[in-house]
C-alpha positions in Angstrom: 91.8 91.2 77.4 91.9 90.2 81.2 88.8 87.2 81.9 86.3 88.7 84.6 87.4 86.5 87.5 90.5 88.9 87.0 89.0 92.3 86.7 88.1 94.8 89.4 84.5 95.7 89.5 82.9 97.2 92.1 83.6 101.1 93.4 84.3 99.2 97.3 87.4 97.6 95.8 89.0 100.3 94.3 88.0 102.9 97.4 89.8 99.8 99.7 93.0 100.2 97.1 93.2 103.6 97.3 92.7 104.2 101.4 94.7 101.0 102.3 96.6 100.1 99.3 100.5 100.9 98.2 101.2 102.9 95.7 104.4 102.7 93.2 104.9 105.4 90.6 106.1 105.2 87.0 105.9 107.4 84.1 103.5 106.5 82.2 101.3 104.8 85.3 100.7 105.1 89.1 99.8 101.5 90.2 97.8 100.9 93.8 98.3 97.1 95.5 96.2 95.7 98.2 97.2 92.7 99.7 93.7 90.8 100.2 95.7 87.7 102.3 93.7 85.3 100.2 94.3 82.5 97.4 91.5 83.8 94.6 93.2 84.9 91.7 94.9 88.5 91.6 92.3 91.3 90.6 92.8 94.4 87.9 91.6 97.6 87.2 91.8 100.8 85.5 91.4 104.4 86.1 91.6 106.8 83.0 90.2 110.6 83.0 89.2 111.8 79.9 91.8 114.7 81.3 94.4 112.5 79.5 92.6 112.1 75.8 88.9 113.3 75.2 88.9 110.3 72.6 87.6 106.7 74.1 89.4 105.1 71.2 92.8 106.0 72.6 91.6 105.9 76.6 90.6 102.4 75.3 93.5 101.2 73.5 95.6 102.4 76.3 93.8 99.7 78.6 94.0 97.5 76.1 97.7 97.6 76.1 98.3 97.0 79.8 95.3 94.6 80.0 96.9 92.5 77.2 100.7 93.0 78.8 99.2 91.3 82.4 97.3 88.5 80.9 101.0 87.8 79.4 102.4 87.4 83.2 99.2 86.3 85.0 100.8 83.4 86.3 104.3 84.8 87.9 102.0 87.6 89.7 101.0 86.8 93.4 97.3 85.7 94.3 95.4 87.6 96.5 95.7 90.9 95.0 93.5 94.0 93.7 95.8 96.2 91.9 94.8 99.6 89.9 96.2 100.9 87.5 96.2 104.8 87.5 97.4 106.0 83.7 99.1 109.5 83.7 99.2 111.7 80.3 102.7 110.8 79.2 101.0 107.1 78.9 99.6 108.9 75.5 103.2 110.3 73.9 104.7 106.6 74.4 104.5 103.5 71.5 102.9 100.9 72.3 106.5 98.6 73.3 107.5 101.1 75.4 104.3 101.0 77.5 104.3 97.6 77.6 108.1 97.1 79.0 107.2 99.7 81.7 104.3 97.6 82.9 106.7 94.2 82.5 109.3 96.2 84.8 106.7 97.7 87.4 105.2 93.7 87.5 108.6 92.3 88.3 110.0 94.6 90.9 106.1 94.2 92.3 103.7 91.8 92.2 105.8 88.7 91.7 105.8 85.8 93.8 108.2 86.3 97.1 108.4 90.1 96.3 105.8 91.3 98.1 106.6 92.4 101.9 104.2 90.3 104.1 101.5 92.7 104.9 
């Protein structure tokens, strides 16, 4: 589980990711960055409709997954971030290793260090 100095909480933050953020798009995942310019650590949040699974135990687990797959490569992502993670209903049909090397990928073509245009 992500600590709370690196979760999104408040509605303003994800609204400012979702007007002024960019988006990249995988299969399982849409994922929002904004660039905040600052040195506090990188931010995280989720966004998953019960459209995808009427049962909390699998929206949950599905968080739990990604959650647990960015605490792994907190420290090669780039301060100064709120990122959101928007999960899509093929996020369900995958295993859990398969969800997990699709975050690792999206994380390393985007929110390393140096890989981020300067915005």
């Amino acid at each position: 589980m992500l600590a709370s100095k690196n979760r999104l909480k408040k509605k303003i933050d994800f609204a400012r990711i979702e007007i002024d953020g960019v988006m990249y798009q995988s299969r399982s995942f849409g994922m929002g960055i904004y660039n905040r310019k600052d040195e506090e650590s990188s931010h995280f949040g989720f966004i998953i409709s019960t459209k995808i699974s009427k049962k909390a135990v699998i929206r949950n687990k599905i968080k739990r997954i990604i959650s647990e797959a960015i605490r792994k490569r907190l420290g090669s992502i780039k301060k100064g971030l709120d990122v959101i993670y928007l999960i899509k209903p093929f996020a369900v049909k995958i295993d859990k290793i398969e969800l997990e090397r699709e975050v690792d990928e999206i994380i390393t073509k985007n929110l390393q260090i140096n890989s981020l245009p300067n915005s």
